[in-house]
C-alpha positions in Angstrom: -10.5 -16.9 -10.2 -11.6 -16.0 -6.6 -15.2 -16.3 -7.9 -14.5 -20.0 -8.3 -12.5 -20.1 -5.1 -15.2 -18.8 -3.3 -17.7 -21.3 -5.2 -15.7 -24.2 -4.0 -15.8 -22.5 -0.2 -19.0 -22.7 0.2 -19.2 -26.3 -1.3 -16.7 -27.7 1.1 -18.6 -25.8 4.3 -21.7 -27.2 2.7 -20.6 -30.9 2.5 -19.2 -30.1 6.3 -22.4 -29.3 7.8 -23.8 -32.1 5.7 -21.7 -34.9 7.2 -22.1 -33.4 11.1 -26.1 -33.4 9.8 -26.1 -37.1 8.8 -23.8 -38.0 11.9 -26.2 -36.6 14.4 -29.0 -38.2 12.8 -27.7 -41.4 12.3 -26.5 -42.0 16.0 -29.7 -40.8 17.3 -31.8 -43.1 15.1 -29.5 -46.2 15.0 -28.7 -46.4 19.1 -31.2 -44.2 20.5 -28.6 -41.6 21.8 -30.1 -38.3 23.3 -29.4 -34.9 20.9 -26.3 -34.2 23.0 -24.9 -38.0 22.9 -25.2 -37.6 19.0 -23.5 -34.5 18.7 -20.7 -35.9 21.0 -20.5 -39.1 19.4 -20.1 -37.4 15.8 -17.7 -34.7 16.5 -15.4 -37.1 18.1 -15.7 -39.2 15.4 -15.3 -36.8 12.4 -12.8 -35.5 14.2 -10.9 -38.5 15.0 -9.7 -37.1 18.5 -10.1 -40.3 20.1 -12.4 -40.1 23.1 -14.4 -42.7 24.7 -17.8 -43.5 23.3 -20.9 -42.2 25.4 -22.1 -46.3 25.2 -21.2 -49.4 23.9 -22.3 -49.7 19.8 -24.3 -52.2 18.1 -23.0 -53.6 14.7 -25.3 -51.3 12.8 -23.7 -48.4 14.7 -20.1 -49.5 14.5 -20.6 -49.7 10.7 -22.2 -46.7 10.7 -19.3 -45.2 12.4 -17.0 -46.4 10.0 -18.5 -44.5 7.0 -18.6 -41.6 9.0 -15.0 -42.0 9.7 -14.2 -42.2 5.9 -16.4 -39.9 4.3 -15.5 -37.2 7.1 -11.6 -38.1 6.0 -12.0 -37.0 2.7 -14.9 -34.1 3.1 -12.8 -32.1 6.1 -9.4 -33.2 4.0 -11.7 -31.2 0.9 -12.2 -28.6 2.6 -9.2 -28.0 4.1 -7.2 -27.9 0.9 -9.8 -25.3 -0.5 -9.2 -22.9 2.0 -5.8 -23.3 1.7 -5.6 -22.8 -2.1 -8.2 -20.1 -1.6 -5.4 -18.2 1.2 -2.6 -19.2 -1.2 -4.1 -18.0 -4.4 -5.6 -14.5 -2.9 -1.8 -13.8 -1.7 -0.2 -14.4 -5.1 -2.9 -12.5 -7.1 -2.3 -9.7 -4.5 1.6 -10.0 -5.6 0.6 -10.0 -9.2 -1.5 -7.5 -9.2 0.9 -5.2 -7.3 3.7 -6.2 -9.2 1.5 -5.1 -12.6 0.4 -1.9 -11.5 4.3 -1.0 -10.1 5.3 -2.1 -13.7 3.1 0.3 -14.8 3.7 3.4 -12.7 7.5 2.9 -13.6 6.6 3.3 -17.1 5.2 6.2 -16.5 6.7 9.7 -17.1 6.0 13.9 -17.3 2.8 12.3 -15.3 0.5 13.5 -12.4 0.7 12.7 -9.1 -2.3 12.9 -6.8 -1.6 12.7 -2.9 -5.4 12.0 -1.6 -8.2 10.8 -2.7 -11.5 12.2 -0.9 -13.4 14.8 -2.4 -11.4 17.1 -4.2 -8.7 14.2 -5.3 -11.6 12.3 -6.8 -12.3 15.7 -9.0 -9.1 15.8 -9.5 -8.4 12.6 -11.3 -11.7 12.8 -13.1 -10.8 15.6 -14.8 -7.4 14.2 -15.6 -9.2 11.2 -17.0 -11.2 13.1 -19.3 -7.8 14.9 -20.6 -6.3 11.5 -21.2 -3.4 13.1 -18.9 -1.7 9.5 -17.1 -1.7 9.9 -13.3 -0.6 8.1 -9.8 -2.8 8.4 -6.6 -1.4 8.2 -3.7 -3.4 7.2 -1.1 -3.4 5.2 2.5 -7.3 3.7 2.6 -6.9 0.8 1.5 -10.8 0.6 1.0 -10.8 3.6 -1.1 -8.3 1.7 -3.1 -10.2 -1.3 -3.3 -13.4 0.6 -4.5 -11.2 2.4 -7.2 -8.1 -0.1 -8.3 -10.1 -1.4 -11.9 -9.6 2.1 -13.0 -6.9 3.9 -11.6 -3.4 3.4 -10.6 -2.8 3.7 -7.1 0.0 3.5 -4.7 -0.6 2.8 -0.7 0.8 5.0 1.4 1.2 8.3 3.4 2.3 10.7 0.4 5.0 12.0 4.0 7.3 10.1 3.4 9.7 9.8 0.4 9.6 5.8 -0.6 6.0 6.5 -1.0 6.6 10.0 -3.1 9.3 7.9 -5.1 6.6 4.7 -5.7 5.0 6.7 -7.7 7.5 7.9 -9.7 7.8 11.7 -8.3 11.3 12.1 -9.6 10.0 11.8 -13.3 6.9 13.6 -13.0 5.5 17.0 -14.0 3.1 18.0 -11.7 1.7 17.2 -8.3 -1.5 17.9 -7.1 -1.3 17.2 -3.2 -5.6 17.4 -2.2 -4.9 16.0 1.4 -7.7 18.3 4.2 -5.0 18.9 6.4 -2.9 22.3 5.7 0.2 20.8 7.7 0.6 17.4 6.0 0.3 19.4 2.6 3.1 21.3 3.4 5.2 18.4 4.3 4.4 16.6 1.0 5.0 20.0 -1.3 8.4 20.2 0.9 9.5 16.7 0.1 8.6 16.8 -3.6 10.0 20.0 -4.1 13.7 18.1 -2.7 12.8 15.1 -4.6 11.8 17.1 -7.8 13.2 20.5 -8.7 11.2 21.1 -11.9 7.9 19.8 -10.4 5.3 22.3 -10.8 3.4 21.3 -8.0 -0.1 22.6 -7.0 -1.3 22.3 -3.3 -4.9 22.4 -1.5 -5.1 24.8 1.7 -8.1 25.4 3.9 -6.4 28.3 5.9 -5.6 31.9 4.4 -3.0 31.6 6.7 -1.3 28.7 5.1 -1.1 29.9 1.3 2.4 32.0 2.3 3.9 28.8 3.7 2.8 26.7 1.3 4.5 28.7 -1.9 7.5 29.3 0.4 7.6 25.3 0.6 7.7 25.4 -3.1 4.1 25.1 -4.1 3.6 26.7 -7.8 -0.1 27.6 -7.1 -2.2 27.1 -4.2 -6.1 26.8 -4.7 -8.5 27.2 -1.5 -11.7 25.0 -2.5 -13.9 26.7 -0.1 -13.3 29.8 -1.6 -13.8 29.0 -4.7 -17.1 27.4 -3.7 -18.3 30.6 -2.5 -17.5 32.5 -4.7 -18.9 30.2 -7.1 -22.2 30.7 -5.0 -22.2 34.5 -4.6 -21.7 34.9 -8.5 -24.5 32.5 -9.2 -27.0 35.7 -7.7 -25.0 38.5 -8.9 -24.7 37.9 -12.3 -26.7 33.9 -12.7 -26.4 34.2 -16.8 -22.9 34.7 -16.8 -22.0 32.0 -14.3 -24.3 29.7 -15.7 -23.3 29.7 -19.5 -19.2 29.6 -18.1 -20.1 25.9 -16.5 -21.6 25.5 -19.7 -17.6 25.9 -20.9 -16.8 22.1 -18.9 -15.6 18.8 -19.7 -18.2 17.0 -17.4 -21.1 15.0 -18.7 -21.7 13.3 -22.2 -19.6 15.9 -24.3 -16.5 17.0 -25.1 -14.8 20.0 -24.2 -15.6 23.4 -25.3 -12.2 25.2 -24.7 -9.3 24.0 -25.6 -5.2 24.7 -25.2 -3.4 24.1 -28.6 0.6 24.8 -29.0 1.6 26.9 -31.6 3.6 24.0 -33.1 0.8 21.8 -33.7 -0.4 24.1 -36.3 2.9 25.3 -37.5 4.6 22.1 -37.9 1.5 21.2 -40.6 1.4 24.6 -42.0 2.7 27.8 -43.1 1.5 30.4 -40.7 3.3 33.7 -39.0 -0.5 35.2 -37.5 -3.4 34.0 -35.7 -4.8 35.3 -39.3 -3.4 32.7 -41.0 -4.4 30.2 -38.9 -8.2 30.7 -39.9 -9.6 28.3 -37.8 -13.1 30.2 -37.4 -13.4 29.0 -41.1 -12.1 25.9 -41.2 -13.3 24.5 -37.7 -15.6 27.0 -36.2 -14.0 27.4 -33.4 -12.7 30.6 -32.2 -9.3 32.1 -30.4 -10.2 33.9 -27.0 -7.0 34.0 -25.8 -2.7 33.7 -26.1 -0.3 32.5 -24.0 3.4 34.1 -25.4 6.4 31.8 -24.7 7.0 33.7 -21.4 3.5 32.8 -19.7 1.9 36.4 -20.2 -2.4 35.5 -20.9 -3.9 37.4 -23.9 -7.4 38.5 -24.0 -9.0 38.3 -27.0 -6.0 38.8 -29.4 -6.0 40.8 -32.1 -6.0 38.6 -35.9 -2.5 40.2 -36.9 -0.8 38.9 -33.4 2.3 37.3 -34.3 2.8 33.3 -33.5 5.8 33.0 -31.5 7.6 29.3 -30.9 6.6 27.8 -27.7 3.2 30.0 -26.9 -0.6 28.5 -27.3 -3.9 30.0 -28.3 -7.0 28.9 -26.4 -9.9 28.1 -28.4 -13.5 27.5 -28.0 -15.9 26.2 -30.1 -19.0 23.3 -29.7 -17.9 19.9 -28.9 -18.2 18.8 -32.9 -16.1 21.7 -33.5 -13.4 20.9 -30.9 -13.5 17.3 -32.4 -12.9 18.7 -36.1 -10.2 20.6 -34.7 -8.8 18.1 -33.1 -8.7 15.4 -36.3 -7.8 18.5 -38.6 -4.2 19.0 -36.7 -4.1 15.6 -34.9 -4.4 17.2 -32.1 -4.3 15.0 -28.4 
Protein backbone atom coordinates (compact mmCIF):
# COMPACT_ATOMS: atom_id res chain seq x y z
CA UNK A 1 0.00 0.00 0.00
CA UNK A 2 2.48 2.87 0.80
CA UNK A 3 4.89 1.20 -1.72
CA UNK A 4 2.27 2.16 -4.38
CA UNK A 5 1.58 5.43 -2.68
CA UNK A 6 4.94 6.32 -2.81
CA UNK A 7 5.16 5.02 -6.60
CA UNK A 8 2.47 7.37 -7.55
CA UNK A 9 4.53 10.37 -5.58
CA UNK A 10 7.19 10.34 -7.43
CA UNK A 11 5.12 10.06 -10.69
CA UNK A 12 3.08 13.18 -9.99
CA UNK A 13 6.52 15.28 -8.83
CA UNK A 14 7.84 13.79 -12.02
CA UNK A 15 5.05 14.97 -14.46
CA UNK A 16 5.47 18.47 -12.31
CA UNK A 17 8.92 19.08 -13.18
CA UNK A 18 8.02 17.83 -16.59
CA UNK A 19 5.31 20.49 -17.37
CA UNK A 20 7.60 23.58 -15.66
CA UNK A 21 10.50 21.75 -18.13
CA UNK A 22 8.31 22.12 -21.31
CA UNK A 23 6.90 25.55 -20.09
CA UNK A 24 10.27 27.17 -19.88
CA UNK A 25 11.35 25.73 -23.07
CA UNK A 26 8.49 26.50 -25.00
CA UNK A 27 8.31 30.31 -24.09
CA UNK A 28 11.94 30.72 -24.63
CA UNK A 29 11.82 29.07 -28.05
CA UNK A 30 8.42 30.34 -29.35
CA UNK A 31 8.84 34.41 -28.25
CA UNK A 32 12.44 34.60 -27.57
CA UNK A 33 11.99 35.33 -23.75
CA UNK A 34 15.27 35.46 -21.68
CA UNK A 35 15.70 32.24 -19.06
CA UNK A 36 14.07 34.43 -16.31
CA UNK A 37 11.08 35.70 -18.58
CA UNK A 38 10.28 31.88 -19.23
CA UNK A 39 10.43 30.88 -15.82
CA UNK A 40 8.08 33.83 -14.92
CA UNK A 41 5.94 33.40 -17.70
CA UNK A 42 5.35 29.52 -16.81
CA UNK A 43 4.99 29.65 -13.14
CA UNK A 44 2.31 32.31 -13.51
CA UNK A 45 0.72 30.35 -15.86
CA UNK A 46 0.71 26.90 -14.28
CA UNK A 47 -0.18 28.47 -11.49
CA UNK A 48 -2.91 30.41 -12.69
CA UNK A 49 -2.23 33.42 -10.24
CA UNK A 50 -3.00 35.89 -12.68
CA UNK A 51 -0.13 38.32 -13.24
CA UNK A 52 0.64 40.39 -16.13
CA UNK A 53 2.66 38.88 -19.01
CA UNK A 54 6.38 39.96 -19.27
CA UNK A 55 5.26 40.93 -23.27
CA UNK A 56 2.66 40.87 -25.45
CA UNK A 57 2.27 37.00 -27.14
CA UNK A 58 2.15 35.93 -30.60
CA UNK A 59 -0.68 33.40 -31.68
CA UNK A 60 1.75 30.52 -31.53
CA UNK A 61 2.47 31.57 -27.84
CA UNK A 62 -1.03 32.25 -26.80
CA UNK A 63 -1.86 28.65 -27.98
CA UNK A 64 0.95 27.51 -26.47
CA UNK A 65 -0.20 28.97 -23.29
CA UNK A 66 -3.36 27.49 -23.46
CA UNK A 67 -2.06 23.88 -23.35
CA UNK A 68 0.08 24.81 -20.69
CA UNK A 69 -2.87 26.08 -18.80
CA UNK A 70 -4.76 22.68 -19.31
CA UNK A 71 -2.28 20.08 -18.99
CA UNK A 72 -0.86 22.03 -15.78
CA UNK A 73 -4.81 21.79 -14.51
CA UNK A 74 -4.91 18.28 -14.53
CA UNK A 75 -0.99 17.32 -13.66
CA UNK A 76 -0.83 19.75 -10.38
CA UNK A 77 -4.77 18.63 -9.76
CA UNK A 78 -2.79 14.75 -10.01
CA UNK A 79 -0.62 15.52 -7.89
CA UNK A 80 -2.28 17.09 -5.41
CA UNK A 81 -4.81 14.38 -4.81
CA UNK A 82 -1.87 11.80 -4.48
CA UNK A 83 -0.38 13.46 -1.72
CA UNK A 84 -3.46 13.80 -0.25
CA UNK A 85 -4.54 10.10 -0.38
CA UNK A 86 -0.88 9.31 0.41
CA UNK A 87 -1.41 11.70 4.01
CA UNK A 88 -4.86 10.17 4.33
CA UNK A 89 -4.04 6.57 3.86
CA UNK A 90 -0.56 6.69 6.14
CA UNK A 91 -2.99 8.12 9.09
CA UNK A 92 -5.61 5.34 8.81
CA UNK A 93 -3.08 2.50 8.45
CA UNK A 94 -1.38 4.05 11.49
CA UNK A 95 -5.00 3.73 13.23
CA UNK A 96 -5.32 0.25 11.98
CA UNK A 97 -2.29 -0.93 12.84
CA UNK A 98 -2.60 0.45 16.34
CA UNK A 99 -5.98 -0.59 16.78
CA UNK A 100 -4.63 -4.47 15.78
CA UNK A 101 -1.79 -4.59 18.01
CA UNK A 102 -4.05 -3.03 21.14
CA UNK A 103 -6.48 -5.88 20.09
CA UNK A 104 -3.86 -8.06 20.58
CA UNK A 105 -2.23 -6.95 23.83
CA UNK A 106 -5.83 -7.16 25.41
CA UNK A 107 -5.90 -10.63 24.53
CA UNK A 108 -3.15 -11.26 26.16
CA UNK A 109 -2.82 -12.73 29.76
CA UNK A 110 -0.16 -14.33 32.65
CA UNK A 111 2.23 -12.42 29.98
CA UNK A 112 5.54 -10.44 30.17
CA UNK A 113 5.96 -7.03 30.37
CA UNK A 114 9.18 -5.43 29.25
CA UNK A 115 9.68 -1.59 30.23
CA UNK A 116 12.83 -0.68 27.78
CA UNK A 117 14.19 -1.74 25.05
CA UNK A 118 18.10 -0.99 24.68
CA UNK A 119 20.43 -3.49 25.41
CA UNK A 120 19.45 -5.60 28.02
CA UNK A 121 15.49 -5.31 26.98
CA UNK A 122 16.42 -6.52 23.58
CA UNK A 123 18.04 -9.76 25.45
CA UNK A 124 15.38 -9.78 27.19
CA UNK A 125 12.71 -10.34 24.68
CA UNK A 126 14.97 -12.59 22.68
CA UNK A 127 15.12 -14.95 25.07
CA UNK A 128 11.36 -14.76 25.72
CA UNK A 129 10.94 -15.31 22.03
CA UNK A 130 12.82 -18.44 22.04
CA UNK A 131 10.55 -19.75 25.05
CA UNK A 132 7.45 -18.99 23.10
CA UNK A 133 6.59 -16.97 26.44
CA UNK A 134 3.95 -13.85 24.88
CA UNK A 135 5.28 -10.44 25.87
CA UNK A 136 4.57 -6.45 25.76
CA UNK A 137 7.41 -3.78 25.44
CA UNK A 138 7.04 -0.84 26.54
CA UNK A 139 8.87 1.69 25.15
CA UNK A 140 8.99 5.66 24.30
CA UNK A 141 11.48 5.69 20.90
CA UNK A 142 9.41 5.64 18.54
CA UNK A 143 12.26 4.72 16.10
CA UNK A 144 13.15 1.74 18.13
CA UNK A 145 9.57 0.89 17.60
CA UNK A 146 9.63 1.37 14.09
CA UNK A 147 12.81 -0.80 13.57
CA UNK A 148 11.05 -3.65 15.74
CA UNK A 149 6.96 -3.42 15.26
CA UNK A 150 6.94 -6.61 12.35
CA UNK A 151 7.91 -8.70 15.28
CA UNK A 152 7.06 -7.61 18.54
CA UNK A 153 4.24 -6.07 20.26
CA UNK A 154 4.94 -2.73 21.51
CA UNK A 155 3.25 -0.03 23.41
CA UNK A 156 4.58 3.80 23.30
CA UNK A 157 5.19 5.27 26.25
CA UNK A 158 7.07 6.15 29.45
CA UNK A 159 6.44 2.72 31.45
CA UNK A 160 5.99 6.05 34.75
CA UNK A 161 2.96 6.39 34.34
CA UNK A 162 -0.03 4.09 34.88
CA UNK A 163 -2.23 4.42 31.48
CA UNK A 164 0.92 3.24 29.90
CA UNK A 165 1.54 0.28 32.61
CA UNK A 166 -2.23 -0.57 32.05
CA UNK A 167 -1.81 -0.43 27.88
CA UNK A 168 -0.16 -3.24 28.22
CA UNK A 169 -2.18 -5.11 30.21
CA UNK A 170 -0.10 -4.94 33.66
CA UNK A 171 -3.10 -5.88 35.69
CA UNK A 172 -3.30 -9.42 33.98
CA UNK A 173 0.24 -10.10 33.79
CA UNK A 174 2.71 -12.38 35.55
CA UNK A 175 5.87 -10.86 35.37
CA UNK A 176 7.60 -7.64 34.71
CA UNK A 177 10.91 -7.18 33.63
CA UNK A 178 11.53 -3.31 33.96
CA UNK A 179 15.48 -2.98 31.93
CA UNK A 180 15.29 0.94 31.90
CA UNK A 181 19.54 2.36 32.74
CA UNK A 182 18.22 4.68 35.11
CA UNK A 183 17.97 3.16 38.91
CA UNK A 184 15.29 5.93 39.85
CA UNK A 185 12.87 5.52 37.01
CA UNK A 186 13.06 1.70 37.78
CA UNK A 187 11.97 2.20 40.99
CA UNK A 188 9.04 4.24 40.10
CA UNK A 189 7.86 1.68 37.52
CA UNK A 190 8.37 -1.49 40.09
CA UNK A 191 6.35 0.94 42.66
CA UNK A 192 3.46 1.50 40.27
CA UNK A 193 3.15 -2.17 39.17
CA UNK A 194 3.49 -3.40 42.44
CA UNK A 195 -0.12 -1.03 43.23
CA UNK A 196 -1.43 -1.96 39.95
CA UNK A 197 -0.59 -5.69 40.34
CA UNK A 198 -0.24 -7.41 43.69
CA UNK A 199 0.75 -10.98 42.43
CA UNK A 200 3.26 -9.53 39.80
CA UNK A 201 6.46 -11.08 40.29
CA UNK A 202 8.34 -8.42 38.95
CA UNK A 203 12.16 -8.39 38.26
CA UNK A 204 14.13 -5.03 38.07
CA UNK A 205 17.55 -3.92 36.50
CA UNK A 206 19.88 -1.69 38.86
CA UNK A 207 23.29 -0.28 38.13
CA UNK A 208 23.96 0.93 41.81
CA UNK A 209 24.63 -1.59 44.83
CA UNK A 210 23.05 1.04 46.56
CA UNK A 211 19.76 0.74 44.82
CA UNK A 212 19.03 -3.14 45.16
CA UNK A 213 17.52 -2.42 48.97
CA UNK A 214 15.13 0.14 47.59
CA UNK A 215 14.23 -1.61 44.81
CA UNK A 216 12.90 -4.93 46.73
CA UNK A 217 11.48 -2.62 49.36
CA UNK A 218 9.44 -1.14 46.24
CA UNK A 219 8.38 -4.56 45.64
CA UNK A 220 10.82 -5.89 43.21
CA UNK A 221 10.89 -9.92 43.47
CA UNK A 222 14.62 -10.17 42.29
CA UNK A 223 16.91 -7.56 41.24
CA UNK A 224 19.80 -8.45 38.71
CA UNK A 225 22.96 -5.92 38.30
CA UNK A 226 24.06 -6.63 34.53
CA UNK A 227 27.53 -5.22 35.17
CA UNK A 228 28.09 -7.53 37.67
CA UNK A 229 27.22 -10.25 36.14
CA UNK A 230 29.41 -9.30 33.21
CA UNK A 231 32.28 -9.33 35.37
CA UNK A 232 31.96 -11.92 36.95
CA UNK A 233 31.23 -13.63 33.79
CA UNK A 234 34.78 -12.29 32.72
CA UNK A 235 36.83 -13.16 35.88
CA UNK A 236 35.40 -16.88 35.77
CA UNK A 237 36.37 -17.08 32.08
CA UNK A 238 40.41 -17.12 33.50
CA UNK A 239 39.78 -18.80 36.71
CA UNK A 240 38.26 -21.75 35.75
CA UNK A 241 37.79 -21.20 31.32
CA UNK A 242 36.50 -25.02 30.88
CA UNK A 243 33.89 -24.67 33.26
CA UNK A 244 32.56 -21.32 32.06
CA UNK A 245 32.86 -22.30 28.68
CA UNK A 246 30.93 -25.64 28.49
CA UNK A 247 27.96 -23.71 30.96
CA UNK A 248 27.34 -21.24 27.84
CA UNK A 249 27.44 -24.26 26.07
CA UNK A 250 23.98 -24.90 28.37
CA UNK A 251 22.05 -21.76 26.17
CA UNK A 252 19.19 -21.25 24.05
CA UNK A 253 21.02 -18.90 21.59
CA UNK A 254 22.03 -19.82 18.05
CA UNK A 255 20.63 -22.63 15.72
CA UNK A 256 19.63 -25.12 18.55
CA UNK A 257 17.38 -25.86 20.98
CA UNK A 258 17.79 -25.72 24.55
CA UNK A 259 19.78 -27.96 26.65
CA UNK A 260 18.04 -27.51 30.12
CA UNK A 261 14.86 -27.54 30.58
CA UNK A 262 11.96 -26.85 33.48
CA UNK A 263 9.18 -29.53 33.40
CA UNK A 264 6.18 -29.62 36.10
CA UNK A 265 5.59 -32.61 37.88
CA UNK A 266 2.16 -32.73 36.40
CA UNK A 267 3.16 -32.97 32.87
CA UNK A 268 4.50 -36.39 33.57
CA UNK A 269 2.02 -37.36 36.16
CA UNK A 270 -1.04 -36.46 34.44
CA UNK A 271 0.22 -39.16 31.46
CA UNK A 272 1.61 -41.56 33.85
CA UNK A 273 1.77 -43.48 36.95
CA UNK A 274 4.82 -42.24 38.89
CA UNK A 275 5.49 -41.46 42.83
CA UNK A 276 9.76 -41.08 42.20
CA UNK A 277 12.02 -39.47 40.04
CA UNK A 278 12.78 -43.37 39.53
CA UNK A 279 9.82 -44.01 37.95
CA UNK A 280 10.02 -41.32 35.79
CA UNK A 281 13.09 -43.01 33.82
CA UNK A 282 13.61 -40.36 31.53
CA UNK A 283 17.49 -41.16 31.14
CA UNK A 284 16.09 -44.29 29.27
CA UNK A 285 13.45 -43.16 27.51
CA UNK A 286 14.78 -39.60 26.39
CA UNK A 287 18.41 -39.32 27.41
CA UNK A 288 18.09 -36.65 29.19
CA UNK A 289 18.97 -36.34 32.76
CA UNK A 290 17.48 -34.65 36.17
CA UNK A 291 20.09 -32.26 37.80
CA UNK A 292 17.89 -30.68 39.89
CA UNK A 293 14.13 -30.24 41.99
CA UNK A 294 12.23 -27.57 42.80
CA UNK A 295 9.58 -28.82 45.85
CA UNK A 296 6.16 -27.00 45.86
CA UNK A 297 7.58 -24.45 48.35
CA UNK A 298 10.48 -23.04 46.01
CA UNK A 299 13.50 -24.94 47.89
CA UNK A 300 16.32 -25.94 44.67
CA UNK A 301 17.57 -29.58 44.73
CA UNK A 302 20.95 -30.50 43.64
CA UNK A 303 21.37 -33.44 41.98
CA UNK A 304 18.40 -35.41 43.66
CA UNK A 305 18.61 -38.65 44.73
CA UNK A 306 16.40 -41.50 42.20
CA UNK A 307 14.05 -42.48 45.22
CA UNK A 308 13.02 -38.50 45.78
CA UNK A 309 9.47 -38.41 46.14
CA UNK A 310 7.32 -36.27 43.33
CA UNK A 311 5.24 -33.91 45.14
CA UNK A 312 2.13 -31.86 43.34
CA UNK A 313 3.15 -28.56 42.21
CA UNK A 314 7.24 -28.98 42.17
CA UNK A 315 9.45 -29.39 38.78
CA UNK A 316 12.63 -31.30 37.87
CA UNK A 317 15.22 -29.61 35.66
CA UNK A 318 16.58 -31.55 33.00
CA UNK A 319 19.28 -31.54 30.58
CA UNK A 320 20.00 -33.39 27.85
CA UNK A 321 21.24 -32.56 23.77
CA UNK A 322 18.88 -30.50 21.77
CA UNK A 323 17.36 -33.91 20.01
CA UNK A 324 16.91 -35.18 23.44
CA UNK A 325 15.10 -32.10 24.81
CA UNK A 326 12.97 -32.37 21.53
CA UNK A 327 12.00 -36.16 22.27
CA UNK A 328 11.19 -35.04 25.57
CA UNK A 329 9.27 -32.64 24.72
CA UNK A 330 6.92 -34.74 21.87
CA UNK A 331 7.09 -37.73 24.49
CA UNK A 332 4.96 -35.66 27.26
CA UNK A 333 3.70 -32.84 24.93
CA UNK A 334 5.57 -30.71 26.63
CA UNK A 335 5.52 -26.53 25.64
Amino acid sequence: MIRLMRSKIVLALSLMVIVLLFGVIGYKMLSDFTWIEAIYMTIITVTTVGFSEVRPLDANAKIFTVFLIVTSVFIFGFAISVVSEYILGRNSLELLKKKKVKKQIDSLSNHVVVCGFGRNGMQAAEKLIAYKKPFVVIEKDKDIIERHEEDILFVEGDANEDEVLLQAGIDRAQYLITAVPDDAANLFIVLSARQLNKNLFIISRASQVTSIKKLEFAGASKVIMPDKIGGDHMASLVVMPDLITFLDQLSIEGEHTTNLEEVSIEDFTNQMDCHSLRDLDLRRKTGCTIIGYIDPNGKYIINPEADMVLQPNSKVIVLGRPEQIRKLNQMFQIG
